[in-house]
Steps between C-alpha positions, in 0.01 A plus 500: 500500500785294673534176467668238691842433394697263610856600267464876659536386880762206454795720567326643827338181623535452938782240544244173646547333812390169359592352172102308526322466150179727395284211591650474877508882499168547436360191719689717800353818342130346585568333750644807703192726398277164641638514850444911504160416366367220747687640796304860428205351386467201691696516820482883531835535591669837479617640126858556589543124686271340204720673234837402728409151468371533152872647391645162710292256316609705164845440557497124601323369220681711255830297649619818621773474804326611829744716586477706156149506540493657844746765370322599208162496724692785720674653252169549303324615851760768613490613121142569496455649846808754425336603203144555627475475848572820573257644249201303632573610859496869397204425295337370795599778738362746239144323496501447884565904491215554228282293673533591904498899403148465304711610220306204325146610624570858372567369169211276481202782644651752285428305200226370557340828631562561137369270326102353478250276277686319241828624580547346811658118373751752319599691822558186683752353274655818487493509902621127498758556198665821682467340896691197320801623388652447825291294716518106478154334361414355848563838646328702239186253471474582925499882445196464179313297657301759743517717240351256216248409757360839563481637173297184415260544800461850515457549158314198442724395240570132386800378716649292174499857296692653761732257618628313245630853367654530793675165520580510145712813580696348824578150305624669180715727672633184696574316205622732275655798654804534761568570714308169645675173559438313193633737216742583738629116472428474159726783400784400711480198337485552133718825573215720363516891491297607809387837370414378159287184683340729648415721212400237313334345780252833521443480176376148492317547910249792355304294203526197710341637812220706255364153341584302859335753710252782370382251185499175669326624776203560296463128454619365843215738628243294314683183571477559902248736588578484914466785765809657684510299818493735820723278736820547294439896485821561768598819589743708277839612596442882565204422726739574791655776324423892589698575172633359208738613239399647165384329156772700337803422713369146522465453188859654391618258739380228383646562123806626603674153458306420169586891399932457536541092374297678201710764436796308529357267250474806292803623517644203418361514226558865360876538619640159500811596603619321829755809564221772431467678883168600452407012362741469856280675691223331381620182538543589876171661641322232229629180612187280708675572812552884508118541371365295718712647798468848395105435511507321803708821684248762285248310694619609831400888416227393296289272622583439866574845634180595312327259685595552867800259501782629752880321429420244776268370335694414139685193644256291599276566193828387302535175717127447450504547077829322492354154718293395262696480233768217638293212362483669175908540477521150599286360230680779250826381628420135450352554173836626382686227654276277275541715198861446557508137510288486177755704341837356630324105459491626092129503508523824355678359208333198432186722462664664183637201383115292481320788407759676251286355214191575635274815299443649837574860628719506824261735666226230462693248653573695792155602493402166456757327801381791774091388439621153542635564836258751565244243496691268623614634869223811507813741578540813209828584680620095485429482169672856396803389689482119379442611101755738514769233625378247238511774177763765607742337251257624231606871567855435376531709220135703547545835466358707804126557399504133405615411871248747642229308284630153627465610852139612417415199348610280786288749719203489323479092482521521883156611485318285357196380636534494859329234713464341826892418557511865474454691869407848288228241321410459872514862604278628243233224607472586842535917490234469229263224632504318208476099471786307299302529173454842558812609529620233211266745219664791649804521700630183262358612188659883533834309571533313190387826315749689611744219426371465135523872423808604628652143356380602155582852622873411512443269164437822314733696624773241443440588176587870444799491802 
């Protein structure tokens, strides 16, 4: 397992902007994580102005010159946006796509019309696993819902049994699997191996979401024994559909992404030879952007033409999934711009040097910093982006399952135990009709258990990569 070492990253150490001591360092460390926290938590002020000022604070009490600051604030934004923007508007196209052409819907009846009695928790987190993969939490937790709410009713099932499954799916494909905005971060930052992340982060997602979802479920159902509530039953996409595109084509769609940043991953592996054609090639149609683009344009033939949808209509469903996903660049954005300033202020370094003697793994630190922040600012995507400024040092020197592991760990700290300075915490309450102690044995509960497992998970991997 690796440990932190503070003799293997001297050579490579960031050059600081500010020659403070660990004590002032880590006073501005705190400090600039405070103002994010109360202006989120108390103030509700926007994520990317809380984490703008945050990054500002950072940098005057470490003694930093403002001007240095500023520039490693931007240089740490553009950074971060270049690297994922692009891939979390195409990922957002592609789930505007899945969702407006019923693609979504098709998958969802067709399994279901499958699967009965005792089965049914384990069709839902496959549902919610597979309707994940592309679609934002938020996003994914609107298209469930009806769905989780009708198989409850109509089957007269306990609503806990089939939708925690269900949620347990969406949030461990959030957290642990790309392409979604915080492993995306993560990776930049630490300079993981995307295809291998996401290997590994499969690997980890299906025993995590089977004790999370299916097994947990069992007891959440005992816990909170409520009905589905009929007002937040809303009417599904296809409703207004005459036709819909197929569960096969939808489905191919969907995994088409996962299917080449795989097999690039693979062939990595086997050939390892950067002037093989056939590891070129691969390196090409696998990259995040080509997969994600060459699903999005797939999606044209099959899922919108399927579905009725003439060429004038494929702009404005673009400009529509690509609005609301400007906040979420912003706060991405900013979140690098802080990572940066952690890491050119020497924060990065004067973690190794105080902990260098500690007995602790770095993938429990990192797991460890992200549930800090996690339950500190109620943000799993601020405290992905926040961790992985404060321990991307630590991957100096990791080999590339080690880095893919790192990432994972920061991932699964932000999700530990959500709570009420979390809006999904929020979300969950309301679609479900549950009261704040209600949705603290379940929605909170199946948080930190997914957080646990894959964090121990990642522990036991660490040890055979």
């Amino acid at each position: 397992m690796t440990r932190l070492s503070v003799e293997m990253l001297a050579a490579d150490a960031p050059e600081p902007i500010t020659s403070a001591g660990h004590a002032q360092l880590g006073i501005a460390v705190l400090a600039g994580i405070a103002v994010i926290v109360v202006l989120i938590t108390k103030f509700k002020l926007h994520a990317f102005l809380s984490l703008t000022l945050g990054t500002l604070v950072l940098g005057a009490v470490a003694g930093a010159p403002l001007d240095k600051a500023i520039a490693s604030f931007t240089t740490g934004l553009g950074t971060t946006v270049a690297g994922v923007g692009v891939l979390i508007a195409l990922g957002a196209i592609l789930g505007k796509m899945l969702a407006d052409s019923g693609g979504a819907d098709q998958i969802v009846d067709t399994i279901l019309a499958k699967a009965g009695g005792r089965s049914m928790p384990w069709a839902m987190v496959l549902i919610a696993s597979v309707i994940g993969l592309p679609l934002f939490f938020e996003v994914g937790v609107v298209l469930l819902i009806p769905v989780v709410l009708m198989v409850a009713k109509r089957g007269n099932y306990s609503l806990m049994r089939i939708g925690i499954p269900a949620l347990a799916g969406l949030s461990v494909m959030h957290g642990l699997v790309p392409p979604h905005p915080g492993p995306l971060v993560a990776i930049d930052a630490v300079q993981a191996n995307l295809g291998v992340t996401l290997a590994l982060g499969v690997l980890v997602a299906i025993p995590t979401v089977i004790v999370a979802g299916p097994l947990f479920s069992k007891v959440a159902a005992r816990w909170v024994d409520v009905p589905a509530p009929d007002r937040m039953i809303p009417q599904r996409a296809s409703e207004d559909l005459e036709k819909r595109p197929g569960f096969g084509p939808t489905l191919a769609t969907i995994l088409l992404p996962v299917v080449l940043m795989l097999s690039k991953a693979l062939v990595d592996i086997v050939i390892d030879d950067p002037e093989n054609l056939t590891q070129r090639v691969f390196d090409v149609i696998g990259s995040p952007m080509i997969a994600l683009l060459a699903a999005v344009l797939v999606g044209i033939f099959t899922l919108l033409r399927p579905a009725g949808f003439g060429k004038e209509r494929l702009s404005p469903l673009v400009e529509k999934g690509l609005a609301p996903i400007a906040g979420i660049l912003l706060i991405v954005g900013a979140g690098g711009g802080f990572k940066q300033t952690l890491i050119d202020s020497g924060v990065g370094q004067m973690v190794l040097d105080i902990s260098k003697d500690w007995s602790i793994p770095a993938l429990l630190l990192a797991w460890l910093i992200a549930v800090a922040i996690r339950l500190a600012t109620g943000s799993a995507t601020v405290a992905t982006i926040s961790a992985a400024g404060l321990v991307a040092p630590l991957a100096e020197g990791m080999s590339t399952g080690e880095t893919a592991l790192l990432v994972l760990a920061i991932g699964a700290g932000s999700l530990f135990f959500s709570h009420v300075n979390d809006a999904g915490f929020w979300l969950v309450k309301e679609y479900f009709g549950l009261d704040v102690g209600q949705t603290i044995k379940t929605w909170s509960i199946m948080e930190t258990i997914i957080s646990v497992v894959a964090g121990g998970l990642v522990l036991l991997l660490s040890l055979v990569i």
